[in-house]
C-alpha positions as CSV (number, residue, x, y, z in Angstrom):
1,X,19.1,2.5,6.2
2,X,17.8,6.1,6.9
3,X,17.8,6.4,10.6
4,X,16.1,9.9,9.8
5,X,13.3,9.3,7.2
6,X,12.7,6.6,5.6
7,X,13.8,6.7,2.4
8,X,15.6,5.4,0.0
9,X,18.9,7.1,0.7
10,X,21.4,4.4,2.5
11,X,24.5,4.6,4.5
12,X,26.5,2.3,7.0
13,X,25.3,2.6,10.7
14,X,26.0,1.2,13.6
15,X,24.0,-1.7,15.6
16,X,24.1,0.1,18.5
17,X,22.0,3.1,17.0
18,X,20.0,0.7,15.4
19,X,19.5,-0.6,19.0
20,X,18.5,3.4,20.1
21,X,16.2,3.5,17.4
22,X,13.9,0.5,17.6
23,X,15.3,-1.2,14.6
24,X,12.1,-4.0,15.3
25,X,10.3,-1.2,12.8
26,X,13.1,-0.8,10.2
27,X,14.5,-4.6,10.0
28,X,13.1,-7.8,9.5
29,X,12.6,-10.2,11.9
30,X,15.8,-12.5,11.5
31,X,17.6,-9.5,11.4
32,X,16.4,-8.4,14.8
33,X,16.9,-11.2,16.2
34,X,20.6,-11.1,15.2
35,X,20.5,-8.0,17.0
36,X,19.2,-8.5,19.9
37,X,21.3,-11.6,20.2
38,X,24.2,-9.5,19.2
39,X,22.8,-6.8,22.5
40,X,22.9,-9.6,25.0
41,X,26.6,-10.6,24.9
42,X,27.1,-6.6,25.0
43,X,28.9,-5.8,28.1
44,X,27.4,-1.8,28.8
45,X,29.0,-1.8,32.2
46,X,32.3,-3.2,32.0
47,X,34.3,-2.6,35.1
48,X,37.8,-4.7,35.1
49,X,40.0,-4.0,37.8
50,X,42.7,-1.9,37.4
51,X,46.3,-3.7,36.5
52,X,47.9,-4.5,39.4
53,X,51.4,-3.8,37.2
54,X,50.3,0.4,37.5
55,X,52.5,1.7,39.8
56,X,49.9,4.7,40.2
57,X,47.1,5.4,42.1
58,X,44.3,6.4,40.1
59,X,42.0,9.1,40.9
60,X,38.2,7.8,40.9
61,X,37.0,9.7,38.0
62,X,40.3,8.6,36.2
63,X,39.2,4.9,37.2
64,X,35.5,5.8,35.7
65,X,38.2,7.2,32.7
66,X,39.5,3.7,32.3
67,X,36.2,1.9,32.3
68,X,34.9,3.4,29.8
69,X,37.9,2.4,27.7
70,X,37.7,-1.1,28.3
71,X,33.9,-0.8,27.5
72,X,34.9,0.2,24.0
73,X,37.8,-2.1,23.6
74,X,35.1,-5.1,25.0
75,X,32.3,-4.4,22.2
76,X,35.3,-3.6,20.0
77,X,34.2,0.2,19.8
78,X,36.5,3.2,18.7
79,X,36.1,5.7,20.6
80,X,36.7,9.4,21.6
81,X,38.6,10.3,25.2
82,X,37.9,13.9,25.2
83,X,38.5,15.0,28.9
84,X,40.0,18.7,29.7
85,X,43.4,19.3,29.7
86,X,44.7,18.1,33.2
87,X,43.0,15.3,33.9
88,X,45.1,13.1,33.2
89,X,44.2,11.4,29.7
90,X,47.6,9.7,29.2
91,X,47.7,7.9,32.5
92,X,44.1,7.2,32.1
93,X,45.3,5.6,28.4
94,X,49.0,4.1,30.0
95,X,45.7,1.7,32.4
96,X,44.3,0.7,29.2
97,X,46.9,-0.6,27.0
98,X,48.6,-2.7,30.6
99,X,44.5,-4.0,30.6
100,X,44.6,-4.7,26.7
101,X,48.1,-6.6,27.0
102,X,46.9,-8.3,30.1
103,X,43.8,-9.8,28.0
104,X,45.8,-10.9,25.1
105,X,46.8,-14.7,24.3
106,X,50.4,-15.2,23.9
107,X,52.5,-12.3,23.1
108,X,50.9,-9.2,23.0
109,X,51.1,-7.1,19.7
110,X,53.0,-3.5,20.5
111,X,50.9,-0.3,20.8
112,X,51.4,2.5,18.8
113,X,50.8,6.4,19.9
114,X,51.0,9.3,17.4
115,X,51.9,12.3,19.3
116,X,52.7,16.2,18.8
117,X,56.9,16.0,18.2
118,X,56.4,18.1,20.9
119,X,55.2,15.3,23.3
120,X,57.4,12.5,22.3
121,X,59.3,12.0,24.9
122,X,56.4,12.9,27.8
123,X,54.7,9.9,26.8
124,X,57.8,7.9,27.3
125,X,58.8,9.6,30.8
126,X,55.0,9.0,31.5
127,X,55.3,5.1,31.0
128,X,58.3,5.3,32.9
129,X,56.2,6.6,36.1
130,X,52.7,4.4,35.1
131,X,54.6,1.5,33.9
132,X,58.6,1.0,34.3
133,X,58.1,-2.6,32.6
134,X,56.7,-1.2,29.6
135,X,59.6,-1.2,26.1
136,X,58.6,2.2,25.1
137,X,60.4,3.3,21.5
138,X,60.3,7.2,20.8
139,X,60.7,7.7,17.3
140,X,62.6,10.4,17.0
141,X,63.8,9.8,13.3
142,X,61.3,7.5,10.6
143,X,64.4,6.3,9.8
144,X,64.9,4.4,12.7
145,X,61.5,2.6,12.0
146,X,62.6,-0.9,12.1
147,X,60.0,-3.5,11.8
148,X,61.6,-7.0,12.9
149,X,63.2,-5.3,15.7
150,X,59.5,-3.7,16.9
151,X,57.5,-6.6,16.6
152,X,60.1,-8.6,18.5
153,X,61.6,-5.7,21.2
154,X,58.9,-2.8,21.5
155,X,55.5,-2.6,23.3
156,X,54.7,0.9,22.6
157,X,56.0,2.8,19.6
158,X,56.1,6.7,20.0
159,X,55.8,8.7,16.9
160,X,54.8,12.4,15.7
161,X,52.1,12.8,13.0
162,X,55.0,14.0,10.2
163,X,56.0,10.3,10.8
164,X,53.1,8.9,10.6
165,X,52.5,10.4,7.3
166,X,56.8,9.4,6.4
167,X,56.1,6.0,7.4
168,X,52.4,5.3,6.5
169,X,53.4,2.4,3.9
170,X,55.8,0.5,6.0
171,X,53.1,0.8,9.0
172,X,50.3,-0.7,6.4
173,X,52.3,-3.8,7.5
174,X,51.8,-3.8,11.2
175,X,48.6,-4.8,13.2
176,X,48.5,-3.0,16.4
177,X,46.9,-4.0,19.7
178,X,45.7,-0.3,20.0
179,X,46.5,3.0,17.7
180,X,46.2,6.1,19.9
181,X,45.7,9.5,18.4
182,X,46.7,12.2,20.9
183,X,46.0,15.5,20.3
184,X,43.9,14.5,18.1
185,X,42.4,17.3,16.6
186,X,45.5,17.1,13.9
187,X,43.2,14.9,11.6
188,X,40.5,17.2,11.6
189,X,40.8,17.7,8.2
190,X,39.8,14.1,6.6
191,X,41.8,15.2,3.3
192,X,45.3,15.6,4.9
193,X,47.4,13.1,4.6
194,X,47.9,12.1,8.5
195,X,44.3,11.5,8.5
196,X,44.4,9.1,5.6
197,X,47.6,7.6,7.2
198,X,45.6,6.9,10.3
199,X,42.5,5.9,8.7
200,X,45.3,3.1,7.1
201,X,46.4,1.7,10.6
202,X,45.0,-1.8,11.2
203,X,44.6,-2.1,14.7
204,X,42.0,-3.8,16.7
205,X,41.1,-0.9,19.0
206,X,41.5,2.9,17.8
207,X,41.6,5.6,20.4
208,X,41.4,9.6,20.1
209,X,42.5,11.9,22.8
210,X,41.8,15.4,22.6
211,X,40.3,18.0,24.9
212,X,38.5,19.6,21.6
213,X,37.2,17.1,19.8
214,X,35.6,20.2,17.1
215,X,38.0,23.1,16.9
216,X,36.7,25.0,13.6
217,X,33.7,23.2,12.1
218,X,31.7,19.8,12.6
219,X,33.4,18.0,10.3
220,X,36.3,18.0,12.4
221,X,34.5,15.7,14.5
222,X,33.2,13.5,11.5
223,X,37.0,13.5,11.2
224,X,38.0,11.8,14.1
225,X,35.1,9.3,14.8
226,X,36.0,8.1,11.0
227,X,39.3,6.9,12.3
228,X,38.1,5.8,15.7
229,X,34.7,3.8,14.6
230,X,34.0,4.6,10.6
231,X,30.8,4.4,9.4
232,X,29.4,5.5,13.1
233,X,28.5,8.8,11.5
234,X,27.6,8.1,8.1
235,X,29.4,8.7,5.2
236,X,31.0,11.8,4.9
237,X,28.4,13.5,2.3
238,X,25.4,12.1,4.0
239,X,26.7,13.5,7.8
240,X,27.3,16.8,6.3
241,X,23.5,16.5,4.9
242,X,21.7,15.2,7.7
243,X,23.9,16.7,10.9
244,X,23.8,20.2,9.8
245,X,22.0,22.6,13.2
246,X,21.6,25.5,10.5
247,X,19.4,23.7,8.0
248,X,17.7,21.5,10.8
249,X,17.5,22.7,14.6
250,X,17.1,19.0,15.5
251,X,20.5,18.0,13.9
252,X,22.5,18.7,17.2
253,X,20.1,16.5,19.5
254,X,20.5,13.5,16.7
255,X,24.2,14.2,16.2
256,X,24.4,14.0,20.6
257,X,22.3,10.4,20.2
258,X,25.5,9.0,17.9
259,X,28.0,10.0,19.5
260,X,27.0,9.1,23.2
261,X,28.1,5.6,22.9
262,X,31.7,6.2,21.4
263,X,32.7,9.8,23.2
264,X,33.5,10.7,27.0
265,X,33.6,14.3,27.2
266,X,34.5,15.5,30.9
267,X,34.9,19.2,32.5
268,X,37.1,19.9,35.4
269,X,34.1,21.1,37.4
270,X,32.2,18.2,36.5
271,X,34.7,15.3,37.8
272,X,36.6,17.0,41.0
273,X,36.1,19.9,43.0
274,X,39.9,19.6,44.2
275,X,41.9,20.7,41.5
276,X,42.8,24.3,40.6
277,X,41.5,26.1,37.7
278,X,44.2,26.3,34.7
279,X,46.0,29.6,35.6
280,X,48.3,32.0,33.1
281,X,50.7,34.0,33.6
282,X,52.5,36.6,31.0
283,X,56.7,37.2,32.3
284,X,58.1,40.0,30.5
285,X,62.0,39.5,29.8
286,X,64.2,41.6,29.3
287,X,66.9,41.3,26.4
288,X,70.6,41.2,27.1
289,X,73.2,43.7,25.6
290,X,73.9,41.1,22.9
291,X,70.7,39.8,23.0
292,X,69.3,43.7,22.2
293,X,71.7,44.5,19.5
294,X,71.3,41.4,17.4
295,X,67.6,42.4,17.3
296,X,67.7,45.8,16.3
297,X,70.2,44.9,13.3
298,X,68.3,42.2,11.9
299,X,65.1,44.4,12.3
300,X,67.3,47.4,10.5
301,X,68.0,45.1,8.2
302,X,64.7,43.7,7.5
303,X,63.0,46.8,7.2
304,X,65.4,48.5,4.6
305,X,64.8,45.6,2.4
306,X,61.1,46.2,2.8
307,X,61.9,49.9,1.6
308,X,64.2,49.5,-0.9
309,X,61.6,46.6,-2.7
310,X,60.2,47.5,-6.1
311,X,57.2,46.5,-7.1
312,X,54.3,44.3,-5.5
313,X,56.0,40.9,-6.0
314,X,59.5,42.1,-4.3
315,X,57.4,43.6,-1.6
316,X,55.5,41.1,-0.6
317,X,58.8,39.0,-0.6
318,X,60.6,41.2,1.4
319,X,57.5,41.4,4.1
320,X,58.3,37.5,4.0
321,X,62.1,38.2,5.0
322,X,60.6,40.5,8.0
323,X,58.6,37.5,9.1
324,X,61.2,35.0,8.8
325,X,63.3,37.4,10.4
326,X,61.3,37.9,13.6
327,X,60.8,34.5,13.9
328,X,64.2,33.6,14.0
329,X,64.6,36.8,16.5
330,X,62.2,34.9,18.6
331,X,63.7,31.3,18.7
């Protein structure tokens, strides 16, 4: 069905657009009715309390963070957490997955968060501090990916997005209580091979946390919400058709409609007043002796192989040495 015009081109959408759009005019009646019937058992306002294992305190909007989570994981939603840096979207997240494992019959299946390698390890110091209970395994090597032992001793696996691409085949065999994606603007390109590995995860709820949920163009976003909820866009062809703003000035406003049941987008102006506005500041240091000498050699040394290149090709390859060079220099 053609949400747009109604013609013959279709593509998978979602019953809760169908819902914004009057589908009485576009289904028939048993169909509706399905629909309607599937609308009642919605919950639009879901409001659990918050697990009583946290050992934080929540801020409200953080607690309004949380709701909206569960509301996705009770319609079975993906969905997009795309607050600003610094308002705490990993302790918002930590609430969640306690609230998922506190729902679940029997054992509950472990959680899996792909991280920057940066990061690793601050998502397992943050589930120390949210939740001390929590078996929290930072992958630090795909190596150490050990199936038995995770399904049986882990409740949360840690792992960076070169992992997740290392390990995508022996993770096909897992079913997750919740995949997280943070930092999740490192599927934005639906081709690469961490956002096909993510796409792969069988999990039955799918979270994205980034603070720019479009970094370069809109189909960054298609992107992510075809991890999170696929088919909640379109197919990829027809979203890059029908949600373009330069060939249709209504495209944004439609593209706004679909997203606003999957994506919480908040500013730090918009949710507290209290806390300071991100500050920078550039610290100028000074190299030691050493430090000073070891530069200027390897720069000596880079440039005279710049100088003493022939030709294009063994330029360009000595500009290469200069670059790795200065890299090094500045690790």
């Amino acid at each position: 069905i053609d949400l747009n015009d109604l013609n013959e081109e279709a593509h998978r959408v979602h019953w809760r657009h169908l819902v914004g759009a009057k589908g009485a005019a576009l289904l028939s009646a048993k169909a509706w009715a399905e629909l309607q019937n599937r609308l009642a058992h919605v919950e639009l306002n879901s409001r659990p309390d918050v697990p009583e294992q946290l050992t934080l305190t929540l801020r409200p909007y953080q607690v309004d963070g949380f709701h909206f989570l569960s509301y996705l994981a009770v319609n079975r939603f993906g969905g997009i957490l795309a607050d600003d840096m610094g308002l705490g979207k990993t302790v918002q997240t930590i609430t969640w997955v306690l609230w998922l494992r506190s729902q679940a019959e029997g054992r509950p299946q472990p959680a899996l968060v792909v991280c920057p390698k940066s990061v690793l390890d601050v998502w397992a110091i943050e589930f120390r501090k949210a939740a001390p209970h929590i078996r929290v395994q930072v992958l630090h090597d795909k190596d150490e990916l050990d199936v038995p032992y995770l399904r049986e001793q882990v409740d949360v696996l840690v792992m960076n997005y070169a992992q997740l691409r290392g390990t995508s085949e022996a993770l096909k065999g897992i079913t997750w209580i919740a995949a997280i994606l943070d930092e999740g603007q490192q599927i934005k390109n639906p081709d690469s091979k961490a956002a096909i590995a993510a796409r792969e995860l069988v999990a039955h709820h799918r979270l994205v946390l980034t603070g720019t949920p479009m970094e370069n163009r809109l189909l960054d976003l298609w992107s992510l919400m075809a991890f999170a909820t696929p088919g909640a866009l379109g197919e990829r062809s027809y979203f890059q058709k029908h949600f373009d703003r330069r060939k249709d000035e209504k495209a944004s406003q439609r593209l706004s409609a679909r997203l606003r049941p999957f994506i919480l987008r908040r500013t730090k102006g918009q949710v507290t007043k209290e806390l300071p506005p991100r500050t920078e500041e550039n610290m100028l240091c000074e190299m030691s002796g050493v430090q000073e000498q070891m530069y200027r050699d390897e720069l000596a040394n880079a440039q005279n192989m710049v100088i003493t290149a022939v030709g294009k090709d063994a330029l360009q390859r000595r500009r290469f040495a200069l670059l790795q060079a200065l890299t090094r220099l500045r690790q």
